[in-house]
C-alpha positions as CSV (number, residue, x, y, z in Angstrom):
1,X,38.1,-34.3,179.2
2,X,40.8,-36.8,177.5
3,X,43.7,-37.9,179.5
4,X,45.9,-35.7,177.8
5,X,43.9,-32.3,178.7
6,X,43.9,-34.0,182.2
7,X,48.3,-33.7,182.1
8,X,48.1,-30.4,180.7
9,X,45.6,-28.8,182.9
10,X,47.7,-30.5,185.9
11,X,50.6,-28.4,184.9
12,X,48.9,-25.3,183.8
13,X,50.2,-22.6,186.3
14,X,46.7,-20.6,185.4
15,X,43.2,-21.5,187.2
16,X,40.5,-22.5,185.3
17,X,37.4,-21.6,185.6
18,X,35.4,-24.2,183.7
19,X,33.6,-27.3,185.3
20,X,36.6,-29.4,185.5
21,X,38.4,-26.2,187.4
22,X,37.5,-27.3,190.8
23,X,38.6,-30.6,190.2
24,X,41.9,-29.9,188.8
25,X,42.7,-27.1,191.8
26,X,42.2,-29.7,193.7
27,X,44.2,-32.3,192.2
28,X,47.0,-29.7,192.0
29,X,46.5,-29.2,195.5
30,X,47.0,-32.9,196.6
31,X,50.2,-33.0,194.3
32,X,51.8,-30.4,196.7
33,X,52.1,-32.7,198.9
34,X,54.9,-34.5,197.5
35,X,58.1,-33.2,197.1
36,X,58.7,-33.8,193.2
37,X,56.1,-34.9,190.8
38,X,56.3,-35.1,187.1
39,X,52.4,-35.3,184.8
40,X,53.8,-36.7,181.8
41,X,51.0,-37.9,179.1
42,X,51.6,-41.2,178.1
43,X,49.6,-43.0,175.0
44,X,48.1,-46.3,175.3
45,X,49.8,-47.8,172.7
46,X,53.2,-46.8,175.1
47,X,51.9,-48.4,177.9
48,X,50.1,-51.5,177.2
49,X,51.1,-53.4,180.9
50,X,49.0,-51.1,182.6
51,X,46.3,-50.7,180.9
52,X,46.0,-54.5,180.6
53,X,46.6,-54.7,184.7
54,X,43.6,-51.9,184.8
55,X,41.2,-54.1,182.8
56,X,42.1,-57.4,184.5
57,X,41.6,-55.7,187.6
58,X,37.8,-54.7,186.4
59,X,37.4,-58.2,185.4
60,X,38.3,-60.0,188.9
61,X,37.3,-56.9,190.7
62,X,34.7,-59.0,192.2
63,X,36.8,-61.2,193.9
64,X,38.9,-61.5,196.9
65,X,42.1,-63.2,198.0
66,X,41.5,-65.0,201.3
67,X,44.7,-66.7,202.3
68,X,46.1,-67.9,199.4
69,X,42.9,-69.1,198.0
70,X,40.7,-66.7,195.6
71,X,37.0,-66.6,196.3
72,X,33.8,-65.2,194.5
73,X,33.0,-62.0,196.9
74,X,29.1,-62.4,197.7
75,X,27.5,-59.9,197.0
């Protein structure tokens, strides 16, 4: 599933019944929790900062910020 069946199947007012149909019921589920909450599909080329932020993140995801010094996390 692409990220763009993810929005629509997170708006869909129907259940599905397919594998991903327990996992988007329950998605839905946790979005009822907030009071107002917009899915809106947005294409990597339109959003560039945080798709950079998510692949730095997987780069220094070993590491940890102690004080304001970072170290290596052993592992």
């Amino acid at each position: 599933m692409d990220a763009q069946e993810v929005i629509r199947y997170l708006n869909a007012l129907e259940e599905y019944l397919d594998s991903d149909g327990a996992l988007v019921a329950e998605a839905q589920a946790y979005l009822q929790l907030f009071p107002v909450v917009i899915c809106q599909y947005a294409p990597r080329r339109c959003n560039q900062v945080a798709h950079r932020l998510a692949r730095r993140s997987l780069l220094i995801g070993h590491l940890q910020v102690v004080g304001s010094i970072l170290m290596a996390a052993s592992f």
